[in-house]
Backbone as CSV, one residue per row, in Angstrom:
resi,resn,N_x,N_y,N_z,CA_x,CA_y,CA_z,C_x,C_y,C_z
1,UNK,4.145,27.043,-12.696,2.865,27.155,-11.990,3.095,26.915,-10.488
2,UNK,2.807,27.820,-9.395,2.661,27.840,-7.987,1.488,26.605,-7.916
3,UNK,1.956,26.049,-6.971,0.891,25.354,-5.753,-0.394,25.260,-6.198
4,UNK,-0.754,26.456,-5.494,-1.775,26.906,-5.251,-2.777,27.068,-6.277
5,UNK,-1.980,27.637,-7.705,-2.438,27.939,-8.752,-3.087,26.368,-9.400
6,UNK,-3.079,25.034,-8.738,-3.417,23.838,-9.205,-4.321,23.407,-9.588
7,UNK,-5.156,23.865,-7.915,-6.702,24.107,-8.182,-7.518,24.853,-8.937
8,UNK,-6.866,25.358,-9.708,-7.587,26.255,-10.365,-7.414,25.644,-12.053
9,UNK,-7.333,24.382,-12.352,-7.340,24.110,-13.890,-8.376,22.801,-13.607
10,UNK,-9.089,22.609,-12.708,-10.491,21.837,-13.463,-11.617,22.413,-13.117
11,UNK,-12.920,22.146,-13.534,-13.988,22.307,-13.919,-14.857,22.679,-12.285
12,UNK,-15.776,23.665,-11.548,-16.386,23.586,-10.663,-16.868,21.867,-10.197
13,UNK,-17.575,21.311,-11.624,-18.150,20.296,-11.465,-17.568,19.099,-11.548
14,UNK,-16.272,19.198,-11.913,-15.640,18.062,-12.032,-15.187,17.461,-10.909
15,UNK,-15.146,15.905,-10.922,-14.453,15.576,-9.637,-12.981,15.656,-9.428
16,UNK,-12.613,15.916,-8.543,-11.235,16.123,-8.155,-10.366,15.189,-7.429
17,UNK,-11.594,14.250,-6.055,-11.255,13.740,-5.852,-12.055,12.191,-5.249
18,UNK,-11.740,11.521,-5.531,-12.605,10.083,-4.544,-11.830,9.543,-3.330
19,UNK,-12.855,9.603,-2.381,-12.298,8.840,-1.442,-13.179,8.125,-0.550
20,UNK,-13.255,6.509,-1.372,-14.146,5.533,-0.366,-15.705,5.734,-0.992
21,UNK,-16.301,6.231,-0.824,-17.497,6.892,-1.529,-17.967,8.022,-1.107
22,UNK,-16.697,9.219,-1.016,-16.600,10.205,-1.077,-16.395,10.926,-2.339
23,UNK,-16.914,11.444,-2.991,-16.623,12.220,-3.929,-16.582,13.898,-4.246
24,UNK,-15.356,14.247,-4.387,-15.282,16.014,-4.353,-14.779,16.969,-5.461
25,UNK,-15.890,17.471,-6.008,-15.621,18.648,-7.117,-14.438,19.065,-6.665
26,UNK,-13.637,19.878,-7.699,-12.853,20.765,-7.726,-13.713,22.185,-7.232
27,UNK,-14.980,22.660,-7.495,-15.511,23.447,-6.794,-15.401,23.732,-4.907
28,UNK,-16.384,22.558,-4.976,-15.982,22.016,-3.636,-14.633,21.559,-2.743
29,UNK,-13.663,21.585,-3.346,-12.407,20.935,-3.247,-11.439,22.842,-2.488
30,UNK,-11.972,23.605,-3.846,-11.865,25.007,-3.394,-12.104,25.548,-2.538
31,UNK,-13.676,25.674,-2.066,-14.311,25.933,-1.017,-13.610,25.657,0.232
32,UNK,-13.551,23.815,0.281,-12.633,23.349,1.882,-11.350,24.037,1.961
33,UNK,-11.036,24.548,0.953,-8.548,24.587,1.187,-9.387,25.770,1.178
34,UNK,-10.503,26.900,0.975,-10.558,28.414,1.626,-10.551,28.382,2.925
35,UNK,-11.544,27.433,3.193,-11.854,27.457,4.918,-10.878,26.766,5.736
36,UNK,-10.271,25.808,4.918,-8.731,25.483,6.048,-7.780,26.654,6.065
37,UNK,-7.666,27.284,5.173,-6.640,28.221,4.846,-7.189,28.770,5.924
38,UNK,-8.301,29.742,6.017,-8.545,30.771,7.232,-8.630,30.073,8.209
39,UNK,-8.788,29.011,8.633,-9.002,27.891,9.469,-7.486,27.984,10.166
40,UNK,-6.171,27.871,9.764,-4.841,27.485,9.745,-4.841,29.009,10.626
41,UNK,-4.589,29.983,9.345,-4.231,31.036,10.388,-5.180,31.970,11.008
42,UNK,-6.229,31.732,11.316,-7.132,31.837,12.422,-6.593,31.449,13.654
43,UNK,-6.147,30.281,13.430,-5.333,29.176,14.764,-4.107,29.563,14.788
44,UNK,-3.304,30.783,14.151,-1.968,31.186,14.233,-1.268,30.659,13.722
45,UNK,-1.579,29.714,12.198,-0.057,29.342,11.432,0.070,30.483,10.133
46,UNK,1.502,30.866,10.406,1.693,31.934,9.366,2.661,31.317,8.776
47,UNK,3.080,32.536,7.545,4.647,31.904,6.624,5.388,31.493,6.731
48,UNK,5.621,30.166,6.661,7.012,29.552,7.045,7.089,28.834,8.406
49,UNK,5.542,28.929,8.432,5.142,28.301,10.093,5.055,26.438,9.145
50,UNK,5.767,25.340,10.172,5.545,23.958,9.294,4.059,23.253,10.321
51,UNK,3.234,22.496,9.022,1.894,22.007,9.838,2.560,20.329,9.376
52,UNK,2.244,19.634,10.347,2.315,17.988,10.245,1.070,17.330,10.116
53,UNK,1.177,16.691,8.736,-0.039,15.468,8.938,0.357,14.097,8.889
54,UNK,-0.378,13.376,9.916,0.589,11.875,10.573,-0.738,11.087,10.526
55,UNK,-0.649,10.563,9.403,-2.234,9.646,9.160,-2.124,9.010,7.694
56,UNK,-3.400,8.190,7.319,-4.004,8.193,6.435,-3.879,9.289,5.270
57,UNK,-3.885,8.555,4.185,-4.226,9.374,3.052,-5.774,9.609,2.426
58,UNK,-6.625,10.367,2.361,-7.724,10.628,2.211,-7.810,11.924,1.892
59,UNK,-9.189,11.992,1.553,-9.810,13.950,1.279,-9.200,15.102,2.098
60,UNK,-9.144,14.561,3.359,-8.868,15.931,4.228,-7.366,16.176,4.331
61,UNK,-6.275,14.695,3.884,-5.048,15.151,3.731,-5.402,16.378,2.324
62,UNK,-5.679,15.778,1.663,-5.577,16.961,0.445,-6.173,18.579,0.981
63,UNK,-6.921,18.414,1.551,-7.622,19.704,2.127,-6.667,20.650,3.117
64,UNK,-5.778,19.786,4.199,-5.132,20.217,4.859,-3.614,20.626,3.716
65,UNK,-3.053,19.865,3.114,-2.034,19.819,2.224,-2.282,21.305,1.795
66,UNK,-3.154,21.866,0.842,-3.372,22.946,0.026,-3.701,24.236,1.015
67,UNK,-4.783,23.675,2.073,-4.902,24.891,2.816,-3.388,25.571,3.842
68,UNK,-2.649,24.318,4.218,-0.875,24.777,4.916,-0.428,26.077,3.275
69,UNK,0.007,25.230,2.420,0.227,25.771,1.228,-0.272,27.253,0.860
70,UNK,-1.343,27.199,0.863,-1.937,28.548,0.664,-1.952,29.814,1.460
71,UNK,-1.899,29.114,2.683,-1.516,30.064,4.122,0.311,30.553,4.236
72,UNK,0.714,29.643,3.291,2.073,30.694,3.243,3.012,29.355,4.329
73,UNK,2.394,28.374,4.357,2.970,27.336,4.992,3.507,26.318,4.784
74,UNK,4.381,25.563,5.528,5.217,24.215,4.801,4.426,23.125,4.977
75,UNK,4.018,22.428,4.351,3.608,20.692,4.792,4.318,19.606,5.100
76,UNK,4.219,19.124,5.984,5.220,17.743,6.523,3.679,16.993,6.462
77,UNK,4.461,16.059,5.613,3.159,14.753,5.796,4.234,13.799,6.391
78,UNK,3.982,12.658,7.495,4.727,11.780,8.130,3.782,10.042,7.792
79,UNK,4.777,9.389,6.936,4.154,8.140,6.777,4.085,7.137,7.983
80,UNK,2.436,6.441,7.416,2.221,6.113,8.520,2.849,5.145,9.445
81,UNK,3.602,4.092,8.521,4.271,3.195,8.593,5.996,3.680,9.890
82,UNK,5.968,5.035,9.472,7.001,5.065,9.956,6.669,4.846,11.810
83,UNK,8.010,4.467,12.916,7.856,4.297,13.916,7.341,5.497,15.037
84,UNK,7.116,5.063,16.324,6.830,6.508,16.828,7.981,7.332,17.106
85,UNK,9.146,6.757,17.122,10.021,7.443,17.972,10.497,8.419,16.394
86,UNK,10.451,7.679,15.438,10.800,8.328,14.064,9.605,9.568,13.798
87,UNK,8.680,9.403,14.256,7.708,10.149,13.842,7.916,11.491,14.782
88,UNK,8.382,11.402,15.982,8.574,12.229,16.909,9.328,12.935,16.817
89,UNK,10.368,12.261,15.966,11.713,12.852,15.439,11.376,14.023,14.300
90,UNK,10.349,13.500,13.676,9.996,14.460,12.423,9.439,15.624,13.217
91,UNK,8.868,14.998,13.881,7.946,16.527,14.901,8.520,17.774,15.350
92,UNK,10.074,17.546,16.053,10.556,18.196,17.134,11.697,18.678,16.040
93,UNK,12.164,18.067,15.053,12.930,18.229,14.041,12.818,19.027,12.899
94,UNK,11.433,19.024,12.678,10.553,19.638,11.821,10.276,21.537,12.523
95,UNK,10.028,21.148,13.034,10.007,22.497,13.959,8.604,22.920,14.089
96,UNK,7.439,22.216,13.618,6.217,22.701,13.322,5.403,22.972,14.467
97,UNK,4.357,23.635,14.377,3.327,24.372,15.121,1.828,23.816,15.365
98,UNK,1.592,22.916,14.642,0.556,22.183,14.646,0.756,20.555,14.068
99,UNK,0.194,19.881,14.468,0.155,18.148,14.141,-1.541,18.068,14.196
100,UNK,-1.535,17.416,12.811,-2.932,16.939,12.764,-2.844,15.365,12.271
101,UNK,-3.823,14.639,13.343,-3.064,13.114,13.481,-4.274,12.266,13.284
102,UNK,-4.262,10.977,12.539,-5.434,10.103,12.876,-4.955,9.535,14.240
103,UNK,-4.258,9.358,14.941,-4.039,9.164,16.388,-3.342,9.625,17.132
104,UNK,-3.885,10.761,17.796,-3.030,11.899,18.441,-2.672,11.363,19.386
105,UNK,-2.406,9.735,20.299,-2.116,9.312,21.308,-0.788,9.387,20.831
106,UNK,-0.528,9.226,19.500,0.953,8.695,19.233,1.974,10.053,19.462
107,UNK,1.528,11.041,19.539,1.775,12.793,19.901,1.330,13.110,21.194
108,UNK,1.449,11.727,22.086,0.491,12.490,23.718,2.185,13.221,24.238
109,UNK,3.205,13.019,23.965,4.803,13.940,24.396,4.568,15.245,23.987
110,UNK,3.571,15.571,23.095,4.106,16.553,21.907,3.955,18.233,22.547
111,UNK,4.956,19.001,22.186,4.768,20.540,22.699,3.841,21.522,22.107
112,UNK,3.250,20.925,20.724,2.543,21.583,19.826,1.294,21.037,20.247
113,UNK,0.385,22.005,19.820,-0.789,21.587,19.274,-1.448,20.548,18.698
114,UNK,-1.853,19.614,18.923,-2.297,18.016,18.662,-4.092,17.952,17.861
115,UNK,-4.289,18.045,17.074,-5.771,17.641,16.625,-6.120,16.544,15.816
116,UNK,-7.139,15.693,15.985,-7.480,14.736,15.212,-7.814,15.141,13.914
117,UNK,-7.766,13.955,12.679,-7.959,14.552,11.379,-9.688,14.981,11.688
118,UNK,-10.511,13.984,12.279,-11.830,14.809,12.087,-12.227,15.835,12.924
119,UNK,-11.497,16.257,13.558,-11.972,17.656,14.144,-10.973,18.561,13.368
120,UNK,-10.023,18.489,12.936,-9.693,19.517,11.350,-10.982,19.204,10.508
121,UNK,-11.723,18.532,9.860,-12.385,18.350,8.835,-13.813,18.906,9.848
122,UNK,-14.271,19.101,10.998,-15.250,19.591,11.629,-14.640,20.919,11.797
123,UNK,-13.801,21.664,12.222,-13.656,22.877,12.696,-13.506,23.627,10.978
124,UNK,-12.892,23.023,10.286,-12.740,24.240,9.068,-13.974,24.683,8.460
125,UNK,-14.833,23.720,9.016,-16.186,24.036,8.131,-17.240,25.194,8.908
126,UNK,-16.625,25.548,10.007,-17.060,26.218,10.796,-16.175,27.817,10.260
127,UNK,-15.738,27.945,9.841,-15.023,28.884,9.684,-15.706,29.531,8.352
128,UNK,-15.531,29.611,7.097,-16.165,30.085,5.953,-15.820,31.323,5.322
129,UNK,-13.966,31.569,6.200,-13.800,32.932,5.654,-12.930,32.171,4.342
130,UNK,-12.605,33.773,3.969,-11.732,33.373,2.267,-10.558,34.488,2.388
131,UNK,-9.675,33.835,2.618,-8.120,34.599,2.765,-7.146,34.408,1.787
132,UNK,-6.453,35.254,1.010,-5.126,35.500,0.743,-3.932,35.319,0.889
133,UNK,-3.146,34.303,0.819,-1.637,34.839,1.177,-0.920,35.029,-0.222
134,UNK,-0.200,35.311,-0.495,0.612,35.178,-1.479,1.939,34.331,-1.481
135,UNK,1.951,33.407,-2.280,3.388,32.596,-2.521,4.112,33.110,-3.445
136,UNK,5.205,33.013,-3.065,6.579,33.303,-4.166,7.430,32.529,-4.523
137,UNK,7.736,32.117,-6.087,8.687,30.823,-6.191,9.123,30.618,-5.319
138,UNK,10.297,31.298,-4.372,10.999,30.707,-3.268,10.663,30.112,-2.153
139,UNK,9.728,30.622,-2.081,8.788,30.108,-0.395,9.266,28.313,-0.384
140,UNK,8.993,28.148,0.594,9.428,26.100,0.768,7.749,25.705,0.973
141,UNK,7.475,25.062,-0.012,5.886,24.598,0.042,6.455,23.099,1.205
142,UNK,7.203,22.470,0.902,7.433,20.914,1.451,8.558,20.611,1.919
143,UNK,8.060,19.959,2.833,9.475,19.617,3.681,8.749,17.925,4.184
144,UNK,9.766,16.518,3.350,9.544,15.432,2.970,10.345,15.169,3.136
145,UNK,10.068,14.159,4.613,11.359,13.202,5.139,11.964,11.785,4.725
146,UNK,12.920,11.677,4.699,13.181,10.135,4.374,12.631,8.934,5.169
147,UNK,12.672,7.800,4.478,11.967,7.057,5.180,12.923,6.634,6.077
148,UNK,14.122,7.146,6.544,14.457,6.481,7.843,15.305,5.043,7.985
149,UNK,15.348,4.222,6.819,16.300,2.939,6.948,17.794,3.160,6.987
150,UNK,18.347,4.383,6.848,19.827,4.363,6.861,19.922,5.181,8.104
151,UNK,19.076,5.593,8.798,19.570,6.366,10.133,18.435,7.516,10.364
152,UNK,18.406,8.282,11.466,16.731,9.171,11.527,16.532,9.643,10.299
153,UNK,15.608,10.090,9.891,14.327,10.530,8.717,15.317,12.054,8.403
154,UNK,15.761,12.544,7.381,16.085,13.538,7.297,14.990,14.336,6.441
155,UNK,14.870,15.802,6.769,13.724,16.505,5.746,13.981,17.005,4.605
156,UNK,13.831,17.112,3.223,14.313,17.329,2.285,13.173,18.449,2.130
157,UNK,13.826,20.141,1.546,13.424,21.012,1.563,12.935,21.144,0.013
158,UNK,11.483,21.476,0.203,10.567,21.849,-1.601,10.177,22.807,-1.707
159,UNK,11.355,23.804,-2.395,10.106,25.323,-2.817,9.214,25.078,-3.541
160,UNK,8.203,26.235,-3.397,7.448,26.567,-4.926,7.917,25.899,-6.126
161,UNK,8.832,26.630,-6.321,9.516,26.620,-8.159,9.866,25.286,-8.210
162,UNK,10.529,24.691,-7.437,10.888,23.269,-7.361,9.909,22.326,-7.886
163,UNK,8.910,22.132,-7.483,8.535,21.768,-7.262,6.944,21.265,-8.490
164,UNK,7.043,22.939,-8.330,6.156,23.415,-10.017,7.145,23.396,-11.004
165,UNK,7.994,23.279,-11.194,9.207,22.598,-12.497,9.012,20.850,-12.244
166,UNK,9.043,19.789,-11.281,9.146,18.706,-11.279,8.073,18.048,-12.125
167,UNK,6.523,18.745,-11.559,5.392,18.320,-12.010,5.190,19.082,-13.254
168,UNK,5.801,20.033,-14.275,6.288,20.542,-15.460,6.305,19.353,-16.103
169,UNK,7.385,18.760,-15.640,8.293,17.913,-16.764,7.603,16.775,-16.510
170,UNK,7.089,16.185,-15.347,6.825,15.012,-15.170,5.562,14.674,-15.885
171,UNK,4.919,15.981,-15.858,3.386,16.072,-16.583,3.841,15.525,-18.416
172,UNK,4.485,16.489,-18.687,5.513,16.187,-20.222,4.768,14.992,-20.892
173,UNK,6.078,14.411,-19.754,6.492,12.893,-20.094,5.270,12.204,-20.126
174,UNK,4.503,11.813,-18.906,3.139,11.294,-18.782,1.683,11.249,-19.485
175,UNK,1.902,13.052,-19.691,0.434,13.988,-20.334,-0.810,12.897,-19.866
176,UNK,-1.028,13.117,-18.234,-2.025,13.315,-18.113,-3.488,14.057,-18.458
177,UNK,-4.361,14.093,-18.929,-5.470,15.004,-19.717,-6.837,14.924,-18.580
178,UNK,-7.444,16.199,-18.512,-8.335,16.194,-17.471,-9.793,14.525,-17.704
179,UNK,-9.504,14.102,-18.615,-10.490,12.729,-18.343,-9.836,11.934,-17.770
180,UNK,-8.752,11.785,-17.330,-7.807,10.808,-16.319,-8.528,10.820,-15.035
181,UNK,-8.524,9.323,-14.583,-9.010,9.277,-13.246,-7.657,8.465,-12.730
182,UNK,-7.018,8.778,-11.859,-5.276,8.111,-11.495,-6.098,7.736,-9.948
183,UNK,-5.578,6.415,-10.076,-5.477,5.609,-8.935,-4.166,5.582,-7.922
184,UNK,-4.442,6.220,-6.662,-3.074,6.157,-6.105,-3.151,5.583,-5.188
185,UNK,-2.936,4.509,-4.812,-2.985,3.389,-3.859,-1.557,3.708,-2.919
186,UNK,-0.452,4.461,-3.813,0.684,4.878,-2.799,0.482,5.889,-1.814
187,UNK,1.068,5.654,-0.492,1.156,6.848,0.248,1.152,8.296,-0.022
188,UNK,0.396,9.129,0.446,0.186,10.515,0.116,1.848,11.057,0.979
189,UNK,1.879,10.827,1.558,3.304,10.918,2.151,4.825,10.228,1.798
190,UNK,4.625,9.797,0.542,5.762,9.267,-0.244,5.602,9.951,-1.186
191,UNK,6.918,11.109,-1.687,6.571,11.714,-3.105,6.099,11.553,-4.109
192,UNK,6.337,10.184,-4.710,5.431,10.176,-5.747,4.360,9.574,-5.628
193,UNK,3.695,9.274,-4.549,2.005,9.328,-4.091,1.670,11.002,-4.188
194,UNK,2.342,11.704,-3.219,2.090,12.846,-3.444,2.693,13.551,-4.645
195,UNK,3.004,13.280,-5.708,3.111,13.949,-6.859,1.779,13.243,-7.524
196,UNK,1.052,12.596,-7.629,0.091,12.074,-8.126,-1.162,13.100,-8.015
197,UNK,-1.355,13.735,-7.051,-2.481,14.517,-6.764,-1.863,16.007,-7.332
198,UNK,-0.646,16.283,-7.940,-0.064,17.906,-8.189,-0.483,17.333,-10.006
199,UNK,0.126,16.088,-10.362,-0.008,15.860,-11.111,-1.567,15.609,-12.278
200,UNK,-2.443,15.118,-11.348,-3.630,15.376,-11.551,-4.681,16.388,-11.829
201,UNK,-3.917,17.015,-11.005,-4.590,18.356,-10.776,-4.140,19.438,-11.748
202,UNK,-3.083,19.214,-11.979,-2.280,20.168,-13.011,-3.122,19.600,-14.470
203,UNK,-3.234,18.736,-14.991,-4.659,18.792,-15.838,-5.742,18.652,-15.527
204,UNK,-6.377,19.083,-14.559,-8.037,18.718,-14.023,-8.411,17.884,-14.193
205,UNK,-7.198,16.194,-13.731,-7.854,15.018,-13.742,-8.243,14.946,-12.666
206,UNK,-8.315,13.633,-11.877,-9.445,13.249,-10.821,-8.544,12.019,-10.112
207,UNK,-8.001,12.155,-9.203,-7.346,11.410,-8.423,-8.010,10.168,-6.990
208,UNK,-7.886,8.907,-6.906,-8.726,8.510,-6.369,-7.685,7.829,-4.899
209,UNK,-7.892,8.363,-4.111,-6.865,8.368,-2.742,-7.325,7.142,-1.934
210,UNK,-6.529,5.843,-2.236,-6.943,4.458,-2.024,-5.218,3.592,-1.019
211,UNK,-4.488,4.535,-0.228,-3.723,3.783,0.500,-4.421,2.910,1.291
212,UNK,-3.815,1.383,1.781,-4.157,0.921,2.425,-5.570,-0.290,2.308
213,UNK,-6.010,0.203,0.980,-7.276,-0.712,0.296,-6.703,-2.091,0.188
214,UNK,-7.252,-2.922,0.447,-7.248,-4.859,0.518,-7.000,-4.995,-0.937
215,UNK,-5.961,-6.045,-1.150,-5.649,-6.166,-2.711,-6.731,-6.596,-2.932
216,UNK,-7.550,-7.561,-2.857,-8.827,-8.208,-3.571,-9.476,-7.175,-3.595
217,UNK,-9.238,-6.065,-3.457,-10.739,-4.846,-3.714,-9.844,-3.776,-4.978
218,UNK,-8.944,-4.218,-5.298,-8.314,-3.097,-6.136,-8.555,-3.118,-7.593
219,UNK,-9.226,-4.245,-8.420,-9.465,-3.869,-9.406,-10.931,-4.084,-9.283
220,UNK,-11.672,-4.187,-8.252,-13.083,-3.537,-8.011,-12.804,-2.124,-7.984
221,UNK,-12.332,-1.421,-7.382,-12.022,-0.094,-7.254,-11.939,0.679,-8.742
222,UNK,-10.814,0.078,-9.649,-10.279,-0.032,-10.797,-11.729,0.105,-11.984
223,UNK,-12.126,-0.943,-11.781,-13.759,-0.981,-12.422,-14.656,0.272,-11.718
224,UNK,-14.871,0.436,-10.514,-15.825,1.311,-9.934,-15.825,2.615,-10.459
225,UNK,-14.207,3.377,-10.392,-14.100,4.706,-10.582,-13.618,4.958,-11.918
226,UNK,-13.748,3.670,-13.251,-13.579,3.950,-14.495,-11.679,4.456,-14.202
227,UNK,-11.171,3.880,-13.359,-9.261,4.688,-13.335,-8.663,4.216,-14.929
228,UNK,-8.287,5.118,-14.910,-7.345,5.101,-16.677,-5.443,4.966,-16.114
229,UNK,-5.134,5.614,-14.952,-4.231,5.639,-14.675,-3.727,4.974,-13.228
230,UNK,-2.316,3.768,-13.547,-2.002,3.461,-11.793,-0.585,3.744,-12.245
231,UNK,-0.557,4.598,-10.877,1.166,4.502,-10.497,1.846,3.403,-10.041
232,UNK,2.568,2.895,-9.931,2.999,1.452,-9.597,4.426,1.832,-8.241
233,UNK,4.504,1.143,-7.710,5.762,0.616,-7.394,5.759,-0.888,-7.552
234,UNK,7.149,-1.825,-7.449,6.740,-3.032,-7.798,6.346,-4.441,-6.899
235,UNK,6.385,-4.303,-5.815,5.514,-4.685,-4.962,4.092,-4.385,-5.269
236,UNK,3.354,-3.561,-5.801,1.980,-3.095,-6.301,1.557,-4.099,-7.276
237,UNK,3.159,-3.813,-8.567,2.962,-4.517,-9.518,2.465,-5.821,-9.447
238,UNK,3.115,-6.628,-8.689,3.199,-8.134,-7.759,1.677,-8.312,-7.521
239,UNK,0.833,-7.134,-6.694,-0.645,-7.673,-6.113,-0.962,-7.136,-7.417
240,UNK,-1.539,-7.160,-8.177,-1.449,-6.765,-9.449,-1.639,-7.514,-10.135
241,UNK,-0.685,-8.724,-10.651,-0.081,-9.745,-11.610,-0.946,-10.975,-10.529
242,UNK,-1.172,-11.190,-9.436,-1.737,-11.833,-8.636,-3.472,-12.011,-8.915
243,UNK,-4.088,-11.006,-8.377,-5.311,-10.375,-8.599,-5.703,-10.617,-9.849
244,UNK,-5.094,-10.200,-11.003,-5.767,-10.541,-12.336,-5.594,-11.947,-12.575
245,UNK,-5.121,-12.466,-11.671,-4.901,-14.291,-12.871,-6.321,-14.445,-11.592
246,UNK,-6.721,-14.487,-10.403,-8.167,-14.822,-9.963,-9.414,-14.476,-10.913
247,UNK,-9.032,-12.752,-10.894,-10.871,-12.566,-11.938,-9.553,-10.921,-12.599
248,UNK,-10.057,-10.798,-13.884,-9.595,-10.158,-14.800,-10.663,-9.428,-15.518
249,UNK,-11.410,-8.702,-15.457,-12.366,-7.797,-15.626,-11.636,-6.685,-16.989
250,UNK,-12.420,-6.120,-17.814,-12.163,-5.090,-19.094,-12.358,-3.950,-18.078
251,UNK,-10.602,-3.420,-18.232,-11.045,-2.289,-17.829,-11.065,-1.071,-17.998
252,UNK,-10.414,0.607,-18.220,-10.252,1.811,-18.524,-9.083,2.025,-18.966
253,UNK,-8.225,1.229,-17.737,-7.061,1.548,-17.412,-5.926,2.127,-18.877
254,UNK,-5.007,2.887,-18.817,-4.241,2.993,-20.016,-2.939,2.987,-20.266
255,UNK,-2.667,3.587,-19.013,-1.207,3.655,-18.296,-1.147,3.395,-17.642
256,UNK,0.475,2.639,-17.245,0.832,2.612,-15.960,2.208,2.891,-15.853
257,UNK,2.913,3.668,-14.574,4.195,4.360,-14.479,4.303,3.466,-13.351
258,UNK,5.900,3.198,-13.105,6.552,2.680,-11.966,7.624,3.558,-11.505
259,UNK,7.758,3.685,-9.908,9.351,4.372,-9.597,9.588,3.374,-8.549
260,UNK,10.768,3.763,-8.098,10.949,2.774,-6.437,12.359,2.057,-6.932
261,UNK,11.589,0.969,-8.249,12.813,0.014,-8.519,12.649,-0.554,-9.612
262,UNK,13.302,-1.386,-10.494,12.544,-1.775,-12.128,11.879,-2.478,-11.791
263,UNK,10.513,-3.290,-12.631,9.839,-3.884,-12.606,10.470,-5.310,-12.883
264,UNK,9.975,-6.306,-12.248,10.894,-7.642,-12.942,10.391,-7.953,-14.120
């Protein structure tokens, strides 16, 4: 299964995604990645052109993510954590044509094109066309840098096929089912934060985009959006094992997966 083809296995009405007390159909979810898509190359990004997003994880990363994708484009998401000079590195390294930033001061050097995430999330809606590109297994949907502790950030190249084989197998193993609501508290810009939303989506579950949330609010969250599913790393695990010995609430939850490192 292509990319693109993701959005297209849940329900108009179903939610797709939460964010904060945002909530977005897969209908609606469609609609925005049309109008970013024409939005993108309206503004001149074509095939193989790379778009950077250097922020927060939220709705409009996903919006921007699918609409690069669909336009025949690569996505560089840059974590936020990483430094500026590292981030700059991804920029000029990356080779991309556009940066869309929650703080475009940190891009005031930059040769490209600089926009804030909410004037992407204001300008696409202004747009309302519905465009075409076509992807082909080979195309490079992602280009996902390292985090940088052994020396600059190198980009690791993700076709299509790659990529739609990973979330294949990974789905397998997991079998997520479209009543899953997956909590991803990991970076949308760390692969398997961002395999969480391919993964979701690939059964028309409902992904709830929570980087950066205060541990004391996470199994409020947990309770709020009914989540059946958390990805873990084990530092997570830790606020986690913490949090429940204060207040321990019945909750949905059913699974939980870890990567990073074993759990102790």
């Amino acid at each position: 299964m292509l990319l693109p083809e993701l959005l297209d296995q849940g329900h108009d009405t179903d939610p797709a995604v939460f964010d904060g007390d945002i909530e977005i159909s897969y209908g609606s979810l469609r609609t925005r990645v049309q109008w970013a898509t024409a939005w993108l190359i309206d503004n001149g990004i074509r095939p193989g052109d790379r778009v950077v997003h250097h922020g927060r994880s939220t709705a409009a990363f996903v919006e921007l993510l699918f609409g690069t994708i669909c336009a025949g484009a690569i996505f560089v998401p840059i974590n936020n954590d990483l430094t500026a000079a590292q981030a700059t590195h991804i920029v000029r390294d990356s080779g991309c044509r556009l940066v869309v930033a929650d703080h475009p001061e940190r891009h005031a050097d930059s040769t490209v094109p600089v926009l804030t995430v909410d004037d992407f999330s204001r300008s696409i809606e202004r747009s309302r066309a519905v465009v075409t590109v076509p992807v082909r297994p080979d195309d490079v949907a992602l280009l996902i840098y390292t985090s940088g502790t052994t020396g600059s950030p190198k980009g690791v190249v993700c076709p299509h096929r790659a990529v739609g084989a990973a979330v294949s197998a990974i789905g397998a193993a997991l079998r997520y089912s479209s009543d899953d609501v997956v909590l991803c508290r990991l970076p949308l810009s760390f692969d398997y934060g961002l395999y969480q939303v391919f993964l979701a989506f690939a059964a028309g579950a409902s992904v709830v985009v929570a980087e950066g949330i205060q541990d004391l609010r996470i199994l409020d969250l947990v309770v709020r959006r009914s989540v059946t599913v958390i990805p873990l790393v084990p530092a997570l695990a830790q606020i986690l094992r913490i949090v429940v010995r204060r207040k321990a609430p019945i909750t949905t939850v059913r699974l939980f997966t870890n990567t990073g490192a074993r759990l102790a």
